[in-house]
C-alpha positions as CSV (number, residue, x, y, z in Angstrom):
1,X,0.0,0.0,0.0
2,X,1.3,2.8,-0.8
3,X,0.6,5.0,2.3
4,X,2.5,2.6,4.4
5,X,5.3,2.8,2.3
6,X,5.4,6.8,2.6
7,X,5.1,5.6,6.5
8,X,8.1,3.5,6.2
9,X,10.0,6.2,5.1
10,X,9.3,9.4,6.6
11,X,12.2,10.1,8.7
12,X,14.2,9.3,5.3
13,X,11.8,11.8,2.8
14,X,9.8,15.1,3.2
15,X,6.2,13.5,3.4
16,X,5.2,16.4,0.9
17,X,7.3,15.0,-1.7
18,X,6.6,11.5,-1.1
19,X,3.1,11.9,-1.6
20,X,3.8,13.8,-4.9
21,X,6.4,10.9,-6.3
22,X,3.8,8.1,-5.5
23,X,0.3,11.0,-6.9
24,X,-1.4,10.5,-3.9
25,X,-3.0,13.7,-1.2
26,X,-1.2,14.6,2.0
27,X,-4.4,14.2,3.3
28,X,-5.1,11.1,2.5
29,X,-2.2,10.1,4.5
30,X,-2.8,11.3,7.3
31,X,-6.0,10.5,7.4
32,X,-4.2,7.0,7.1
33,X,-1.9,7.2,9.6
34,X,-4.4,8.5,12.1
35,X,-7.5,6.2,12.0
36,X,-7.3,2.7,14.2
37,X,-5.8,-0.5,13.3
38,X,-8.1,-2.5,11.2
39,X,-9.1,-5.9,13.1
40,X,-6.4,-7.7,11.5
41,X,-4.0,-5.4,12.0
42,X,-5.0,-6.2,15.7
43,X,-4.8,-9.5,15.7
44,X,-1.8,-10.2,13.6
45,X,0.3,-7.8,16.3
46,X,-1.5,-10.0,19.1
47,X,-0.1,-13.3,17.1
48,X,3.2,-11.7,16.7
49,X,3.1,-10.1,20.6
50,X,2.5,-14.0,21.5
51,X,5.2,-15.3,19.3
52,X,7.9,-13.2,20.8
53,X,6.8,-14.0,24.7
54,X,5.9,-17.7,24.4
55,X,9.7,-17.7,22.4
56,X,11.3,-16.0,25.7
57,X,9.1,-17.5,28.2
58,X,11.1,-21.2,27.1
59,X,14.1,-19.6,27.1
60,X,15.0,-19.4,23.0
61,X,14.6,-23.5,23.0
62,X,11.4,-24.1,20.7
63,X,11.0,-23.5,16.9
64,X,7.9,-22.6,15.2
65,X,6.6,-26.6,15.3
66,X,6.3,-26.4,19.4
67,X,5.7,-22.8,19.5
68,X,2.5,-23.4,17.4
69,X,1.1,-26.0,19.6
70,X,1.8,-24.0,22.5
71,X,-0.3,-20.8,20.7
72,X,-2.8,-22.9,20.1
73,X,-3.3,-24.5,23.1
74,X,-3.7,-20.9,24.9
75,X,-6.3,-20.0,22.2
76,X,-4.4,-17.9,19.6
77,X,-4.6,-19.7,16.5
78,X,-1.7,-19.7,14.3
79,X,-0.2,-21.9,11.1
80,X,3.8,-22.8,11.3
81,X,4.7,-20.8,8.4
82,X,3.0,-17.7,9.9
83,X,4.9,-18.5,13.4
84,X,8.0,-18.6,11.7
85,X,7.6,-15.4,9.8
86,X,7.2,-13.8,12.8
87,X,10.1,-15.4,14.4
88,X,12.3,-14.3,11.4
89,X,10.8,-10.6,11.4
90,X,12.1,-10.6,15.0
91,X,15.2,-12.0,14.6
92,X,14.4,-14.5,16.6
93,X,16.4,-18.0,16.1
94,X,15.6,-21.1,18.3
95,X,19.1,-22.5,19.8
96,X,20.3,-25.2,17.0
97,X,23.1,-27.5,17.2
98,X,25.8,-28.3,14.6
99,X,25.6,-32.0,12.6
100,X,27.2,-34.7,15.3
101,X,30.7,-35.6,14.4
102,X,31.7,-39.0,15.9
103,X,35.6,-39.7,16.3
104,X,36.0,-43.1,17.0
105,X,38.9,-44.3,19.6
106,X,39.9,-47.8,19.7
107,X,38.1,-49.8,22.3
108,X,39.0,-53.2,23.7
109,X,36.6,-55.9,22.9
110,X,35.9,-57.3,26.7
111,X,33.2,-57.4,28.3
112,X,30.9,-56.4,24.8
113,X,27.4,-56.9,24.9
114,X,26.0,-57.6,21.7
115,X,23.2,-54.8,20.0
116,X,20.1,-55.8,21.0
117,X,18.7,-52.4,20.3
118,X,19.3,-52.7,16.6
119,X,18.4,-49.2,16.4
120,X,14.5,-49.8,17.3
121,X,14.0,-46.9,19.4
122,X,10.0,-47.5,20.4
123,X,8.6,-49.4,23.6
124,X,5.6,-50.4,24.1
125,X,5.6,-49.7,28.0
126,X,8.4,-48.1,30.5
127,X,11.0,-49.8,31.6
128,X,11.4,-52.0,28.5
129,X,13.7,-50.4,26.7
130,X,16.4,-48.0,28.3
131,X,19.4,-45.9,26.9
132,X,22.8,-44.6,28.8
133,X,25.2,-42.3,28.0
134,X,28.1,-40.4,29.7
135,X,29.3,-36.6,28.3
136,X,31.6,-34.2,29.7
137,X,30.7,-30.6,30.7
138,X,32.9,-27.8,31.1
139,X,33.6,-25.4,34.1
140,X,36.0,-23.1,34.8
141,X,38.8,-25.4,36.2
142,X,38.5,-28.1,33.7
143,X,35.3,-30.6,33.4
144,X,32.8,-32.3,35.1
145,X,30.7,-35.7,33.9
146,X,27.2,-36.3,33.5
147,X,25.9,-39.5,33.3
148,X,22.1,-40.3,32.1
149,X,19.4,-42.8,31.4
150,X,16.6,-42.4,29.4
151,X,13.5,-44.7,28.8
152,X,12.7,-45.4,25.3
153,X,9.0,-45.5,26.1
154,X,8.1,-41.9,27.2
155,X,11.8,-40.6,26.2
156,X,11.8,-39.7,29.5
157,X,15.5,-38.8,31.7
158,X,14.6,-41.6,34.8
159,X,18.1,-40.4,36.1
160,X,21.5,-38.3,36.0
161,X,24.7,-38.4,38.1
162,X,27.2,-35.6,38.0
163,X,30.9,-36.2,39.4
164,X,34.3,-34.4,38.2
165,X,35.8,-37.5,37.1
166,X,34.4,-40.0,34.7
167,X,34.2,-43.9,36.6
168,X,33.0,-46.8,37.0
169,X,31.2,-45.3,39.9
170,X,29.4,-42.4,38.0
171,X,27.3,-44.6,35.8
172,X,27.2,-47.1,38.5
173,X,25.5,-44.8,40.7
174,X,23.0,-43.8,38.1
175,X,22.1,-47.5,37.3
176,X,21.3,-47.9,40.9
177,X,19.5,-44.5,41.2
178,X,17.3,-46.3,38.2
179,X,16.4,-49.2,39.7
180,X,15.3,-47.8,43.1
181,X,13.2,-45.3,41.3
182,X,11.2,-47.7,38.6
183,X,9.4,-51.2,38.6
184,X,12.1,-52.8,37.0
185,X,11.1,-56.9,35.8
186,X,14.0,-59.2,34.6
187,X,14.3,-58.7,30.4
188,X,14.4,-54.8,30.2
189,X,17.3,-53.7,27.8
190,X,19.8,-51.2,28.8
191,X,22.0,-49.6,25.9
192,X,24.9,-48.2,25.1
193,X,28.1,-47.4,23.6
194,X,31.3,-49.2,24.2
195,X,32.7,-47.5,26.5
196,X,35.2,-48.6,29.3
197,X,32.8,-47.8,31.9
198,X,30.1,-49.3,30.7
199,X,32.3,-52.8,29.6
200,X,33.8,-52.8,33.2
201,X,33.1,-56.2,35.0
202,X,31.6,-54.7,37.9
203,X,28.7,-52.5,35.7
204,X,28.0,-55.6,34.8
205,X,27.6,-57.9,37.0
206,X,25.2,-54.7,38.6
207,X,23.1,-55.2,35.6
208,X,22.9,-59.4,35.3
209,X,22.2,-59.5,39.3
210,X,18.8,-57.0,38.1
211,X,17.4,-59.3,35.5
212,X,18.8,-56.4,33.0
213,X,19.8,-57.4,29.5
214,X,23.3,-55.4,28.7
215,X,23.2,-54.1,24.9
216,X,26.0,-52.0,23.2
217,X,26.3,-50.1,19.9
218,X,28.6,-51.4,17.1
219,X,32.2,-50.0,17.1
220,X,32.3,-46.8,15.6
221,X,28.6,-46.5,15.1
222,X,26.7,-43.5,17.0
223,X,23.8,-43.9,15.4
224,X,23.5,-46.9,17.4
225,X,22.5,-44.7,20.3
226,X,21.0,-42.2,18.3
227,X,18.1,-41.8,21.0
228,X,20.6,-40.4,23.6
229,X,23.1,-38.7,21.2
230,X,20.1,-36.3,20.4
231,X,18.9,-35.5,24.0
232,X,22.6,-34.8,24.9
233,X,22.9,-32.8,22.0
234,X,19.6,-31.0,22.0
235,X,20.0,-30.2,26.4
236,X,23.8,-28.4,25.1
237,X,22.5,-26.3,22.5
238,X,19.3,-25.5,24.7
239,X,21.3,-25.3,27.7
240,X,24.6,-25.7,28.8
241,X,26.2,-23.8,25.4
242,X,24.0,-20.8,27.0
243,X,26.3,-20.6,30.2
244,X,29.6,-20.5,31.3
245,X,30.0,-22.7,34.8
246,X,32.5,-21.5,37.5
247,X,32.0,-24.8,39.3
248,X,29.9,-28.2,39.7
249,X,27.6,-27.2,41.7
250,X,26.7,-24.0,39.0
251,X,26.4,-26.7,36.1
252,X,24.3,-29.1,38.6
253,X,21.5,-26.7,39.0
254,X,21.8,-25.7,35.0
255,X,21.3,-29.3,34.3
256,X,18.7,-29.9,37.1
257,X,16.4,-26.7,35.7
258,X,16.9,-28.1,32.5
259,X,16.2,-32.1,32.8
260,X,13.8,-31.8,35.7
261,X,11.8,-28.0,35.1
262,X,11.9,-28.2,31.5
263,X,12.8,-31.4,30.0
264,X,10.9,-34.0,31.7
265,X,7.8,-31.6,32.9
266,X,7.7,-28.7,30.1
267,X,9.4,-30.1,26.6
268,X,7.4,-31.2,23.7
269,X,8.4,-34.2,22.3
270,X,7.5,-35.6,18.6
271,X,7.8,-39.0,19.4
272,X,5.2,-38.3,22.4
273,X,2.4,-36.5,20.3
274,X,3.8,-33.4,21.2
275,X,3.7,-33.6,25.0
276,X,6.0,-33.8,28.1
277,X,7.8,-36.9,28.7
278,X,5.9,-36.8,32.3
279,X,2.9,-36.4,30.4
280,X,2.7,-38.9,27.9
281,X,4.0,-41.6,30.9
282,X,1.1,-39.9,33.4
283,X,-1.6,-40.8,30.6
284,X,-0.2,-44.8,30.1
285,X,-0.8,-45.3,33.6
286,X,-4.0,-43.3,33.9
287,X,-5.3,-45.8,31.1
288,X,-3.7,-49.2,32.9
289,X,-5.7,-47.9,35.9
């Protein structure tokens, strides 16, 4: 429209001359400029005043996909391609990750379990189908470790153990951490890589005296694991990329706001028809009821 463009560049152009390049009245203009927005004027600056909170309010983590349901559920209608518009006219960018690069290292071959995963990351019910991992975390005087386990089921994080140096112990304690918390019945899988914690006689023999099946990745292959390569990578890019930790107990509480406020309770999943791991587990035994 031509009296918004004048609009768009009065503080570059004399109105007066603006309105004589483009043949329309001065009047007109203003007359323009002065009346109300129209009522979708009004409701595209609501959609776009809604875009730009929701997109704070979780903290620069959720694309247009999540931030759509979210609009919609709080009764402001809105399309994906329109969201991300908006996000775009904003400047707005949800946190993103670079492609995963896997170096392999040469492992020993004892104590490997064989893949019983084969990449089938579905489960009919929790504790059926569980996934470890171990990554490193960096604070000011070096790094600290995180260990986790996630249920296949609901995608849920059951457990995570944090410690400054990366043992047997650390994934050890989360193992035991899992078993306390859930209803665990002899033939549930537990995955992972090939690490040397996770090949160390004593893991093991934790997870034979549980009734838990031991399964491991193929050398080299990260997409064994893909599962848990993607939640670590997704909670670094929406998380701990964002900081800068002076100690442990600064990176705990990052990770504990981000797993246990956001993750587990908050964070849409696709693999859970768009709701919270707590949620979509909450609604299996609501039905088994």
């Amino acid at each position: 429209m031509k009296y918004a463009y004048v609009d768009s560049l009065k503080g570059e152009y004399s109105v007066v001359k603006m309105c004589r390049w483009l043949s329309v009245s001065r009047a007109g203009y203003y007359k323009w400029r002065n009346r109300g927005l129209s009522p979708r004027a009004q409701r595209t600056l609501l959609v776009e005043k809604a875009v730009v909170t929701t997109f704070k309010q979780f903290k620069e983590r959720y694309g247009a996909p999540r931030l759509v349901v979210e609009l919609n559920e709080a009764g402001i209608p809105c399309s994906a391609n329109h969201v991300a518009q908006l996000l775009a006219k904003n400047g707005l960018k949800a946190r993103n990750g670079k492609g995963y690069k896997y170096f392999p290292s040469p492992n020993a071959t004892n104590h490997v379990s064989d893949n019983l995963l084969v990449r089938d990351f579905t489960a009919s019910k929790p504790n059926e189908k569980w996934v470890s991992d171990i990554t490193y975390i960096k604070i000011e005087k070096g790094f600290v470790y995180l260990a986790v386990i996630m249920d296949l089921f609901s995608r849920k994080i059951i457990v995570w153990s944090l410690d400054n140096t990366m043992t047997n112990q650390l994934i050890m304690d989360a193992f035991e951490m899992a078993v306390t918390s859930r209803k665990v019945e002899p033939g549930l899988i537990l995955h992972s890589d090939r690490g040397v914690q996770y090949r160390s006689r004593e893991y093991q023999e934790l997870l034979l005296n549980e009734g838990v099946q031991p399964s491991m990745s193929r050398k080299g292959n990260c997409w064994d694991n893909a599962a848990m390569e993607s939640f670590l990578g997704r909670m670094k890019v929406e998380s701990i990329y964002a900081e800068e930790f002076a100690s442990k107990q600064e990176a705990l509480s990052c990770i504990f706001e981000y797993i246990e406020m956001f993750y587990n309770t908050v964070r849409r999943h696709s693999a859970n028809d768009q709701v919270s791991p707590n949620e979509f587990e909450g609604a299996y035994f609501e039905n088994c009821a």
